[in-house]
C-alpha positions in Angstrom: -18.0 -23.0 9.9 -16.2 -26.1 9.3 -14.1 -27.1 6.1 -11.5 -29.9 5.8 -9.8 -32.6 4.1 -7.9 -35.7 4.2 -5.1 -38.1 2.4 -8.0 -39.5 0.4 -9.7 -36.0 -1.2 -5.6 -35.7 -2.4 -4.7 -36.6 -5.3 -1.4 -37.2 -7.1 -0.5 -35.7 -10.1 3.2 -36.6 -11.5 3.5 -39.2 -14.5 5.6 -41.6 -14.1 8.6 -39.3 -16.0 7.9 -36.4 -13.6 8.1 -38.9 -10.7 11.8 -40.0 -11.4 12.9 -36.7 -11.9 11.5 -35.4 -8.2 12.8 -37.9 -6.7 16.4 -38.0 -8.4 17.6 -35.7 -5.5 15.7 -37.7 -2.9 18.3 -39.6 -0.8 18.5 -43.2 -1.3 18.3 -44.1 3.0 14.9 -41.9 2.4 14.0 -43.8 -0.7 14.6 -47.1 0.6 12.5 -46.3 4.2 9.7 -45.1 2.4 9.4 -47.1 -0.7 5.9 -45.5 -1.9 7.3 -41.8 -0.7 5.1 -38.6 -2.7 7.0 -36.4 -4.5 5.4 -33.5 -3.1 3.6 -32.4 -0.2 1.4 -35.5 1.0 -1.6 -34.0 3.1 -2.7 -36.4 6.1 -5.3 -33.9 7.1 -6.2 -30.0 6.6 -9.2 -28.6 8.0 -10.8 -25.1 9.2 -13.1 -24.8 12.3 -14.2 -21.1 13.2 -17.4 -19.7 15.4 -18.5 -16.1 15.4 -21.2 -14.1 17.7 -22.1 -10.8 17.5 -25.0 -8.4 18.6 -26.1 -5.5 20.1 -25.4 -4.8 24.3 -27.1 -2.1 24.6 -29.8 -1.2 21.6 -28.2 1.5 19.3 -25.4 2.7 21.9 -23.4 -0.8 22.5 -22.1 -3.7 20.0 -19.8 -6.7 20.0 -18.5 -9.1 17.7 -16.3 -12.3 19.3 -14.4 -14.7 17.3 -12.8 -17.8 17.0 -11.0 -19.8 14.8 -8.9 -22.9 14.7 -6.3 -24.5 11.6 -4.4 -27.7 11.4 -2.1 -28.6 8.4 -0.3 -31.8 8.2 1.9 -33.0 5.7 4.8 -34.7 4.4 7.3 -32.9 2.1 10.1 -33.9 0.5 13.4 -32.9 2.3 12.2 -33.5 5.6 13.7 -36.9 7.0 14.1 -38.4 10.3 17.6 -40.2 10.9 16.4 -43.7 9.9 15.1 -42.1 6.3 11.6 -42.1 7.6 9.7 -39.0 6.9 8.7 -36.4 9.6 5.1 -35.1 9.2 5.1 -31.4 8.7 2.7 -30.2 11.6 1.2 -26.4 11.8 -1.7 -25.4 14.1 -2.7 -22.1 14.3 -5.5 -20.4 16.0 -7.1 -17.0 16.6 -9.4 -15.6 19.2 -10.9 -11.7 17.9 -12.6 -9.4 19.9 -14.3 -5.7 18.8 -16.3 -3.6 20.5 -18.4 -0.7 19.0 -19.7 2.0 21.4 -21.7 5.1 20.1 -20.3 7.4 22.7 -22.6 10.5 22.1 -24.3 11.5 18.7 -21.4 12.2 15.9 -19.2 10.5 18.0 -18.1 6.9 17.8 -15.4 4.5 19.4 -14.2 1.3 18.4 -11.5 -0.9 19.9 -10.4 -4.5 18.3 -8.4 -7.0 19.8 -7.0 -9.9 17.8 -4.6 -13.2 19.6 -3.2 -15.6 17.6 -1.3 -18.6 17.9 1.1 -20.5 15.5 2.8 -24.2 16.2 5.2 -25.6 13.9 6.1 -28.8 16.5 8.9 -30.2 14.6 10.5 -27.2 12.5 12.4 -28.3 9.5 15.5 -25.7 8.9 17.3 -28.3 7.7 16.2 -29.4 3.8 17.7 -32.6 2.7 19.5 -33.6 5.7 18.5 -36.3 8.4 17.4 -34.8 11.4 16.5 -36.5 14.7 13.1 -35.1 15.9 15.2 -33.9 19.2 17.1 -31.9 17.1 14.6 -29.9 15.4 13.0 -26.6 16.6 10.0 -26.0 18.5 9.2 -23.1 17.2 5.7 -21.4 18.1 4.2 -17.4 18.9 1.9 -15.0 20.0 1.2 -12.3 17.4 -1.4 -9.8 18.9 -3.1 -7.1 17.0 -4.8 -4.1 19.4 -6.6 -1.2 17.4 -8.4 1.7 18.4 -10.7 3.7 16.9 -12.6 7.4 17.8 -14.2 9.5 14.9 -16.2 12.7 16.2 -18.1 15.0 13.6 -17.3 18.6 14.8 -19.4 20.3 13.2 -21.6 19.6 9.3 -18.3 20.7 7.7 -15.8 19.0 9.9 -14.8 15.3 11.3 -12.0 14.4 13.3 -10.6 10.8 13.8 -7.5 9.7 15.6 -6.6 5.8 16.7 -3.7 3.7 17.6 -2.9 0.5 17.0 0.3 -1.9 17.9 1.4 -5.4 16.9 3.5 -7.3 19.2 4.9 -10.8 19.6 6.1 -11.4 22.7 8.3 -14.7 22.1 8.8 -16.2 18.0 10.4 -19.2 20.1 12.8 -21.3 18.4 13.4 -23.3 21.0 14.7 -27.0 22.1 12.3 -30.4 22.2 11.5 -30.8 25.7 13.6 -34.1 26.3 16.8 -31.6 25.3 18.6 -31.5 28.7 21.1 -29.1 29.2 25.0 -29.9 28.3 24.1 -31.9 25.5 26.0 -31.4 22.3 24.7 -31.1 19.4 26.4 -34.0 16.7 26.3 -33.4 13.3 28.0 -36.4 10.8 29.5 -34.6 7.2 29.0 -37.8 5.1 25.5 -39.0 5.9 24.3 -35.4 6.6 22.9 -36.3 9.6 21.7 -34.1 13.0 21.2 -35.2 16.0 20.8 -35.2 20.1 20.2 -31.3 19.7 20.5 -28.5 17.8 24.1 -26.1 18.5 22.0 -22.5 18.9 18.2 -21.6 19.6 16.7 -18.2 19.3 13.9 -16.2 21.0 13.2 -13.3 19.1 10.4 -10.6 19.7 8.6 -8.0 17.3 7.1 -4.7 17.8 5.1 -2.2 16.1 3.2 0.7 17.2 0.9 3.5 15.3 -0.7 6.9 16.1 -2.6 8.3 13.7 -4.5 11.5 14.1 -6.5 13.7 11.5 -9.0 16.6 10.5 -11.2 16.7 7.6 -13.4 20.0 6.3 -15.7 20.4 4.2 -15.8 23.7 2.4 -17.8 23.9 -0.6 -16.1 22.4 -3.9 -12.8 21.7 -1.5 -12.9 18.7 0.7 -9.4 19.2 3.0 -7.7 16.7 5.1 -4.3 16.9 7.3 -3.3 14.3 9.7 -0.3 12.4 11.2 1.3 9.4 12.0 4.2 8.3 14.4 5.6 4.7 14.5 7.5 3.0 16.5 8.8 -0.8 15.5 11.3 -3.2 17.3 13.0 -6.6 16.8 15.0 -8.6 18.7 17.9 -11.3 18.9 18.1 -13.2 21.8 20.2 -16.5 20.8 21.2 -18.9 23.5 23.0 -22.6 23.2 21.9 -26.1 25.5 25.1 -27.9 24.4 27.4 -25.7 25.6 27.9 -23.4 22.6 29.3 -26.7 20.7 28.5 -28.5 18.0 30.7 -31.6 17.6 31.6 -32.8 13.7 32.1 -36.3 12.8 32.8 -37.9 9.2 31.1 -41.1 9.0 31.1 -41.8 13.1 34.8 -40.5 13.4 35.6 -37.6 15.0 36.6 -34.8 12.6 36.0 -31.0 14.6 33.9 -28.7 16.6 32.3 -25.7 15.7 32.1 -23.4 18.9 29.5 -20.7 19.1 29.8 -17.1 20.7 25.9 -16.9 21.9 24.5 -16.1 23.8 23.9 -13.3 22.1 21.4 -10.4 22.5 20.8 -7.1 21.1 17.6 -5.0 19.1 17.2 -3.1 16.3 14.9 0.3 16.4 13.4 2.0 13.6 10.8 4.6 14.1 8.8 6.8 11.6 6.9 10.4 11.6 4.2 11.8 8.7 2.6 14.8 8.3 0.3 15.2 4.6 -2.3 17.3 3.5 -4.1 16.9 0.6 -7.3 18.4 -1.0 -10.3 16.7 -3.4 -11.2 19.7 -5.5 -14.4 19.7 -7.6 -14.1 22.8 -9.6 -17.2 21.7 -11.6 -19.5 18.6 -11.9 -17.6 16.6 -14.5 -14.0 16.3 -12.9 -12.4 16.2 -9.5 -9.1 16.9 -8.3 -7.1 15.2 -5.6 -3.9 16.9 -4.6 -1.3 16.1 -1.3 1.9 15.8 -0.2 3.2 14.2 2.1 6.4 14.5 4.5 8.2 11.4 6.4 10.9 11.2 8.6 12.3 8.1 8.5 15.3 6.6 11.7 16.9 4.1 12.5 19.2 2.4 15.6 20.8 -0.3 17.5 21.4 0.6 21.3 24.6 0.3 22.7 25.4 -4.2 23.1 27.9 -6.5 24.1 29.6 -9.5 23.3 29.7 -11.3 26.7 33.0 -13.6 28.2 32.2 -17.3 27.1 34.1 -20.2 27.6 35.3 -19.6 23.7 35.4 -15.6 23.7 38.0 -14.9 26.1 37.5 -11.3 26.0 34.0 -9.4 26.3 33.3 -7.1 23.6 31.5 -4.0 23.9 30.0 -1.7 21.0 28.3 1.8 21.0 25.0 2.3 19.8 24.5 2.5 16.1 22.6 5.9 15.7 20.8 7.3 12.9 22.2 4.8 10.3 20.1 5.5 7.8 18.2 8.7 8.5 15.9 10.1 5.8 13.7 12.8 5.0 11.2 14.4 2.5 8.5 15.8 0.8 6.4 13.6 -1.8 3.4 14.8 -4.0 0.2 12.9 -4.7 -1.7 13.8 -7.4 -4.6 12.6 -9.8 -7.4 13.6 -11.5 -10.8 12.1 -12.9 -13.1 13.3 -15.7 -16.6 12.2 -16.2 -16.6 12.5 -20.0 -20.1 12.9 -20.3 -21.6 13.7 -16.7 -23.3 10.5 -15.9 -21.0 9.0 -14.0 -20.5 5.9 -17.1 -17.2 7.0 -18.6 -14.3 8.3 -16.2 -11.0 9.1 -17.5 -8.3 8.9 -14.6 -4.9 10.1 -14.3 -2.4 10.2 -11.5 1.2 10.6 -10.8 2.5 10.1 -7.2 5.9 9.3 -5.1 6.5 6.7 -2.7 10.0 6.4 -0.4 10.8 2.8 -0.2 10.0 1.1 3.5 13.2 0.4 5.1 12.3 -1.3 8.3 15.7 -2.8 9.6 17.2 -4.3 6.9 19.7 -1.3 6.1 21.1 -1.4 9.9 21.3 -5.0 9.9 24.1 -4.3 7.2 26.5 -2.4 9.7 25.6 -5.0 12.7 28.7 -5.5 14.7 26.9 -8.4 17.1 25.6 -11.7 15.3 25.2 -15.2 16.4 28.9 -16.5 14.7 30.9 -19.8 14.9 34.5 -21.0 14.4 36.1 -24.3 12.9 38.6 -26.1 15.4 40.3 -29.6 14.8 39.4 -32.2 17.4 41.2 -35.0 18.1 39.3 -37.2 20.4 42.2 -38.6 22.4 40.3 -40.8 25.1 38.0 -42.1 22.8 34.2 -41.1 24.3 33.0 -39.3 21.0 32.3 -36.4 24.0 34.8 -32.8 23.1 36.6 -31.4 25.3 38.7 -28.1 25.9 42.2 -30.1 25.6 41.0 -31.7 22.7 40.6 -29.1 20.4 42.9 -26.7 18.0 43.5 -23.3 18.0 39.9 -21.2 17.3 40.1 -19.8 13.4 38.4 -16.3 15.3 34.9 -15.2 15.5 33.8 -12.4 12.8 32.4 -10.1 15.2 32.3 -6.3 14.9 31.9 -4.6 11.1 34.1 -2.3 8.8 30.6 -2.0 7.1 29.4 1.5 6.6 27.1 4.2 4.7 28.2 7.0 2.6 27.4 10.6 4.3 25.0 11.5 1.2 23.1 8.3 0.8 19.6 9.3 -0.5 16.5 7.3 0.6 15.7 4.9 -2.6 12.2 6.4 -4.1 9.4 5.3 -6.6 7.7 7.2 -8.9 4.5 6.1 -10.5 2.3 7.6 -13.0 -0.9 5.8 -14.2 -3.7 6.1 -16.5 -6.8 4.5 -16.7 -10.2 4.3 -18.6 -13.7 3.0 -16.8 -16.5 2.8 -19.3 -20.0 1.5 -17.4 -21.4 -0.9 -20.3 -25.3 -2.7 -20.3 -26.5 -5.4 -18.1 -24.4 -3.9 -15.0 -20.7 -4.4 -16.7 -18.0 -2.5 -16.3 -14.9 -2.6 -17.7 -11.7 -0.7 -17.5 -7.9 -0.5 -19.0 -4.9 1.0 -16.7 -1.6 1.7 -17.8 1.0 1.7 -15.3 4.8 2.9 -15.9 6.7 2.9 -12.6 10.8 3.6 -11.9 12.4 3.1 -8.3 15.7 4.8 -8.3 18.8 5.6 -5.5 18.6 2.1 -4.1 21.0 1.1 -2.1 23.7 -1.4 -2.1 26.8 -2.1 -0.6 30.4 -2.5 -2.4 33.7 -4.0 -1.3 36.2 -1.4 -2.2 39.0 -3.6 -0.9 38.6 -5.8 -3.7 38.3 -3.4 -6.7 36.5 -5.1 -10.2 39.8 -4.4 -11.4 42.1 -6.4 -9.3 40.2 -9.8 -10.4 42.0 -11.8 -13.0 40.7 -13.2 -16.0 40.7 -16.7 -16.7 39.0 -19.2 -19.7 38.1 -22.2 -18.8 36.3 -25.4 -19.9 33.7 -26.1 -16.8 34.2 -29.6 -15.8 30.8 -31.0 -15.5 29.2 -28.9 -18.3 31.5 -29.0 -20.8 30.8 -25.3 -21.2 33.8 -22.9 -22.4 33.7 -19.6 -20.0 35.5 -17.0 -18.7 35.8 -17.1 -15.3 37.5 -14.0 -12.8 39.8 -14.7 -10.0 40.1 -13.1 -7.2 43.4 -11.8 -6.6 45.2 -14.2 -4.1 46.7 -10.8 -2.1 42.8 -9.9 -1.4 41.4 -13.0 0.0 39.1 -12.0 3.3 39.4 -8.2 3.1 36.3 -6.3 3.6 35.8 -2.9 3.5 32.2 -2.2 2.7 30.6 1.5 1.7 26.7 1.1 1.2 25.3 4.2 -0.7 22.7 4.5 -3.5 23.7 2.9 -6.9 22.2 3.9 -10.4 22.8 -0.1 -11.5 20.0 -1.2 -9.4 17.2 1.6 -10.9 14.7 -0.6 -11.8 11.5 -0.2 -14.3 8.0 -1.8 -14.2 5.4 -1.0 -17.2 1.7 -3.0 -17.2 -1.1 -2.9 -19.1 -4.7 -4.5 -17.1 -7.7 -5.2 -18.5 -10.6 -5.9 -16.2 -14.2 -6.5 -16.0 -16.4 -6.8 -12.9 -20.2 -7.3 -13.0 -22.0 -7.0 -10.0 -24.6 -10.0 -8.4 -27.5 -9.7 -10.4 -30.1 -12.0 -12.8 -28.6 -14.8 -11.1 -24.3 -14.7 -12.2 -21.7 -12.5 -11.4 -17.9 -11.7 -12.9 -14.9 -10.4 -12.0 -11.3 -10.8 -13.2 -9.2 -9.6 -16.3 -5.2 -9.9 -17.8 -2.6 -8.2 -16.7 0.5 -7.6 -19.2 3.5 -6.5 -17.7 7.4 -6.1 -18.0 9.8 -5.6 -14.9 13.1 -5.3 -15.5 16.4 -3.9 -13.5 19.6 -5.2 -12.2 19.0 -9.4 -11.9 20.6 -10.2 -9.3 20.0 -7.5 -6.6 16.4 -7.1 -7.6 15.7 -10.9 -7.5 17.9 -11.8 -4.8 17.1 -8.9 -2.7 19.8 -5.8 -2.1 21.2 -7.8 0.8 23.2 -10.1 -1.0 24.2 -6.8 -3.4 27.4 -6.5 -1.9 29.0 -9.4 -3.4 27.2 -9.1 -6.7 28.2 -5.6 -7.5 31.7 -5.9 -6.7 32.1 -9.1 -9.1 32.6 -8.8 -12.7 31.3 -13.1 -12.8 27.9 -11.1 -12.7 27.7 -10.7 -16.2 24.0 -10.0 -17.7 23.3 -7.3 -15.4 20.8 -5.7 -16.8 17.4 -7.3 -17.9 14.3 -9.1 -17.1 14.0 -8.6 -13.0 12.5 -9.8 -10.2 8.9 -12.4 -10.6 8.6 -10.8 -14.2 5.5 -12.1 -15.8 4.7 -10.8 -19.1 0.7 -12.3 -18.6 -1.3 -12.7 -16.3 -5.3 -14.0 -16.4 -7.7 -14.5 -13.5 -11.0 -14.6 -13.7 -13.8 -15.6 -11.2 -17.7 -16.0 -11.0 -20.8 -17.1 -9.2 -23.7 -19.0 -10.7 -27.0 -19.6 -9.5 -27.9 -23.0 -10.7 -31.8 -24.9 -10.3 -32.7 -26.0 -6.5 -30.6 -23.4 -5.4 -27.3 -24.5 -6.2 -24.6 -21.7 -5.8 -21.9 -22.5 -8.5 -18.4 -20.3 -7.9 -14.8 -20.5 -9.7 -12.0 -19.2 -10.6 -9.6 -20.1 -13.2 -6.0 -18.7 -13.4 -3.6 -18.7 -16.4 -0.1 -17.3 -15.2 3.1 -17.0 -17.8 5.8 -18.7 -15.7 8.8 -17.3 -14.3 12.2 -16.4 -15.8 14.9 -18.8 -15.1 19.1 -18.0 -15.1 21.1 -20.9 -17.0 24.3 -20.7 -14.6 27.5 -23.1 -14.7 29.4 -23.7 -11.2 33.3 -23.4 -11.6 34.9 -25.4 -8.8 38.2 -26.8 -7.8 37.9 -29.4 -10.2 37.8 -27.0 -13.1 40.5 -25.0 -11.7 41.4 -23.3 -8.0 40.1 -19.9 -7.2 41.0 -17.7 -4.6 37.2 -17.6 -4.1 37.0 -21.4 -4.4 33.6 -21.4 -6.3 32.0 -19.1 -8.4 29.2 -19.7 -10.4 28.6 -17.7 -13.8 25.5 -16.4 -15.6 25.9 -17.9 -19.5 22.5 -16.3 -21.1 20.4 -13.4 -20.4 18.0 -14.1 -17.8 14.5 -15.1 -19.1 16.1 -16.9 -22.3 14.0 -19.9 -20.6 10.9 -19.7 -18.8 9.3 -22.2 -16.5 5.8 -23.1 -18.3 2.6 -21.4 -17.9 0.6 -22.1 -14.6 -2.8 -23.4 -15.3 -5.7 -23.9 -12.5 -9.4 -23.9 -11.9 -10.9 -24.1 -8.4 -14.6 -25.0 -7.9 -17.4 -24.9 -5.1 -20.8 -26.1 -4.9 -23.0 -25.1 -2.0 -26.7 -25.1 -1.1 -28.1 -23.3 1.7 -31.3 -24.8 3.6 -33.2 -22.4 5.5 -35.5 -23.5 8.7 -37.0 -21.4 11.6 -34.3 -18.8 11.4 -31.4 -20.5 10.8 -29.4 -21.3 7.7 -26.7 -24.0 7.2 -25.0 -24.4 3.7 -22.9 -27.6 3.0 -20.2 -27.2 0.3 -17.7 -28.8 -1.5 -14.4 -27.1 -3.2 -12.5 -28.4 -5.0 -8.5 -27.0 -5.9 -6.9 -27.6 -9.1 -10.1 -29.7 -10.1 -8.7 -30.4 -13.8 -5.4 -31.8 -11.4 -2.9 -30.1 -13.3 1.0 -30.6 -12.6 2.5 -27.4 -14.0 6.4 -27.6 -13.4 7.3 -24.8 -10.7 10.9 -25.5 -10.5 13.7 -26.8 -12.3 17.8 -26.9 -11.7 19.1 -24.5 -14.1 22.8 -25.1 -13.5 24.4 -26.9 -16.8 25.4 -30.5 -16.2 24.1 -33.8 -15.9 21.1 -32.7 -13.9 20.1 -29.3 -16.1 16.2 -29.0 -16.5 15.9 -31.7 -13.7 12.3 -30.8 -12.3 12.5 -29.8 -8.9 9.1 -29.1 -7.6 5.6 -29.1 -9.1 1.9 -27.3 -8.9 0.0 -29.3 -5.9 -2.5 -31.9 -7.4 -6.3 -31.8 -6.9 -7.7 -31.5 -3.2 -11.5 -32.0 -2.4 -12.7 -30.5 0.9 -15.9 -30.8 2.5 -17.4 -28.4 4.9 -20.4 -26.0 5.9 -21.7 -23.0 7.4 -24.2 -22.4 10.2 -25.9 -19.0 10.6 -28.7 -18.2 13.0 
């Protein structure tokens, strides 16, 4: 198959007013090296290339399948600069090679093993949005991701099947590497006032990911009572393996003058375990013909670690620092229920009636031992005062170090309880004429004990209330101040908090039609609410720590996360004359919630935390407009002496659409500014080959 585009099947889609407000935040060095800049992503060229073979080895005993497949993307986007305001094409290659064999080891018995290699290329990695970046100092960043799975399923007996398999997924290097004209010992330079990077950049990183999964499991079949028990271990890894080229410096200049280096403490290297267990049962019941019964539960084990690491002697860490392992930080366990039920209201199999109600523990993965980390790649602020003049730091040029934050007073409470979700559902499915179906599920879902991570050395009380007039919005506020006494203490206890419980209810409607007479249909609404704490549910309970133990987070509770009260999508086939294959979809989305925010800084008054920005209006008191967009393809398929090839053309956003995604929401001259907009209309032309 082959499918692709270029810059003239793109098509632009900002009027005039939407064009000046995109490019209000664009630089003027960009604006004024790229005079007819897009205000978007620009695509030079996108296109898809795959081959696939499969067949039989050895007739009814042996099979294959063998795969290939091959993607280029590239693209300007805004924010993306080169040092002379020139624009640095966004370039991402990826490509996959898939393997699976099939082998029918003896009657009732089958194996299957899968084998999947990809690759990824991003050649010049932009980390750096809105700054002016010399290519030399971007990252090279590519990987390996590989996917192995195995497969054996063995019928026992009429009455009983056993299956078991593994699989593991495991990138050996996520390299974020340096160009290759880097040379070792040069320093990275970074300029303050025209926010500019070059020669290199002051740290790289080669981190590495694991995962691995056994699985094993029995079914029976014993009249009405269809049993199953089974297990599953895993085992997951990730890595940190930061390293410097320019000598663990970066040097700081304000408008060519020397100004200060940042010094680095890499390299530094150290992983981060998890590993999981799973034992469930569970039983599908038919006590008679009209309903069925499925009923498990399920226990997990859930751990987590960071062997033992140091901080090694650099030339700026005069003394090596060791730390323990981190051992079963958190460590969970439990027993959840599964359960749900379905009633054929009349017996023939047209009307179903389904309940359920089932628990989930929330995947942790590593983020919770990340918290209490004491290694991380770190830096310091010293003063530089370039005394013989070569723009080049050395050691007796600079200050005292300011101290790297290594280590961690971070820590879990002894009766933290693994955050859970409990979900109860119920759903009608009526079968209607001319092969219709349509259905309506009510969902009502509450995730509770999540956890989050206070300050306790700066109580909520000890802040100090203060009303201001914002500077820039003219916007009367109260704003707290940190008490002056409390400035850098940390002491931070992470346990489960009932302010972050959050709630989601939804209501979908659907209707599917199968491929018959010529059309088919599929799609429906979804109406939903989602609400919880706003802050740690959008933001993520990582950043929880300084949210919850700051009364400026006012409007806690409300409309949480990517809340969308409606949602539509509906797709279809049609067969048209001369054997035209007409397929769409068209999508109508409510947009996002917004939070209207002001920014108190030193020029409305000095706090002991600098900045602070405030929440003035319940979240959701704006919303960004409704998404709109219909995609399209046409195909025909010619068939000669065996062989089949089908030309096409899709088309993305055909009615070219230019739904505002993102605006600045902070009060001031630029509130409402757009900030980034739905991608205009793409053509691209391919076709398949089949023999």
């Amino acid at each position: 198959m082959f499918a692709g585009a270029n810059r003239g099947l793109g098509f632009q889609n900002a009027s005039p007013a939407l064009r000046t407000q995109l490019l209000a935040a664009v630089p003027a060095r960009a604006l004024q090296a790229n005079p007819n800049i897009v205000p978007g992503s620009d695509i030079q060229h996108i296109y898809d290339f795959g081959v696939w073979l499969g067949g039989p080895i050895l007739r009814d005993k042996l099979w294959f399948l063998a795969a290939g497949h091959s993607q280029v993307l590239n693209q300007f986007i805004l924010g993306s600069y080169n040092v002379d305001g020139t624009q640095v094409v966004d370039d991402n290659v990826m490509w996959n090679a898939v393997g699976k064999l099939s082998w029918q080891v003896a009657r009732g018995s089958q194996l299957s093993l899968f084998h999947n290699l990809q690759y990824k290329l991003i050649r010049y990695r932009n980390d750096d949005a809105n700054q002016f970046v010399e290519t030399r100092a971007r990252n090279f960043n590519y990987k390996y991701p590989t996917v192995t799975q195995g497969t054996w399923t063995h019928t026992l007996s009429p009455r009983m099947v056993v299956d078991a398999g593994g699989s593991f997924f495991y990138t050996p290097v996520d390299a974020f590497r340096p160009q290759p004209e880097v040379r070792d010992g040069e320093i990275s330079r970074f300029d303050v006032v025209t926010n500019t990077l070059t020669v290199a950049r002051p740290t790289y990183n080669d981190p590495r990911y694991y995962k691995g999964v056994v699985r094993g499991a029995a079914s029976l079949f014993a009249g009405p009572h269809e049993l199953k028990a089974g297990y599953t271990f895993t085992d997951a890894y990730q890595t940190v393996d930061a390293f410097s080229t320019s000598d663990n410096m970066r040097a700081v200049f304000r408008n060519g003058v020397p100004d200060s280096v940042n010094t680095y403490n890499t390299p530094v290297a150290f992983s981060q375990h998890t590993r999981d267990h799973a034992l469930f049962i569970q039983d599908r019941w038919v006590p008679f013909r009209k309903l069925t019964i499925n009923a498990g539960l399920r226990y997990e084990d859930f751990k987590a670690w960071q062997p033992a690491a140091c901080q090694p002697r650099t030339r700026w860490v005069p003394i090596e620092q060791c730390f323990p392992e981190i051992d079963g930080v958190p460590h969970f366990r439990g027993v959840v229920p599964r359960f749900s039920v379905i009633y054929d209201v009349r017996g023939d199999g047209r009307t179903a009636v389904k309940l359920s109600a089932n628990r989930y523990r929330v995947q942790m993965g590593t983020s919770l031992i990340s918290q209490v980390s004491p290694l991380r790649v770190t830096s310091d602020t010293r003063s530089w005062s370039d005394r013989n003049g070569d723009l080049i730091p050395q050691v007796d040029e600079l200050g005292p170090s300011t101290g790297f934050n290594l280590g961690t007073v971070n820590r879990f409470s002894p009766g933290v309880d693994w955050p859970t979700a409990t979900e109860y559902a119920v759903e009608l499915q009526r079968q209607l004429p001319r092969k219709l179906v349509v259905s309506a599920v009510y969902t009502h879902r509450n995730t509770v004990d999540n956890i989050v991570g206070q300050n306790l050395a700066v109580p909520l009380e000890t802040y100090i209330p203060l009303t201001v007039v914002e500077a820039a919005s003219g916007r009367e506020v109260i704003v707290y101040n940190q008490a002056p006494a409390l400035r850098g203490r940390f002491d931070v206890l992470f346990d489960n908090a009932s302010e972050l419980d959050n709630r989601y209810v939804g209501l979908d409607l659907t209707v599917q039609r199968r491929l018959s007479d010529g059309w088919m249909l599929m799609g429906g609404v979804s109406l939903s609410r989602n609400t919880g704490d706003i802050y740690c549910l959008t933001a993520g309970t990582s950043a929880c720590a300084s949210y919850l133990s700051n009364p400026n987070f006012a409007f806690r509770r409300g409309v949480a996360g990517f809340d969308r009260p409606y949602a539509f999508r509906m797709s279809g086939v049609y067969q048209l004359p001369y054997e035209l294959t007409l397929s769409g979809t068209i999508v109508r989305d409510s947009g996002y919630p917004e939070l209207t925010t002001v920014l108190v800084t030193g020029t409305t008054i000095a706090l002991t935390q600098v900045t602070q920005s405030l929440v003035v209006a319940p979240r959701a008191t704006t919303r960004l407009p409704a998404l709109n967009q219909l995609d399209l393809t046409i195909k025909r398929t010619w068939r000669l002496r065996g062989a089949s090839i089908e030309p096409r053309v899709d088309f993305y956003n055909l009615l070219n659409a230019s739904t505002i995604l993102g605006r600045l929401t902070q009060l001031g001259p630029t509130y409402g500014r757009v900030a980034n907009i739905q991608r205009g209309r793409l053509i691209k032309i391919g076709f398949n080959l089949d023999f």
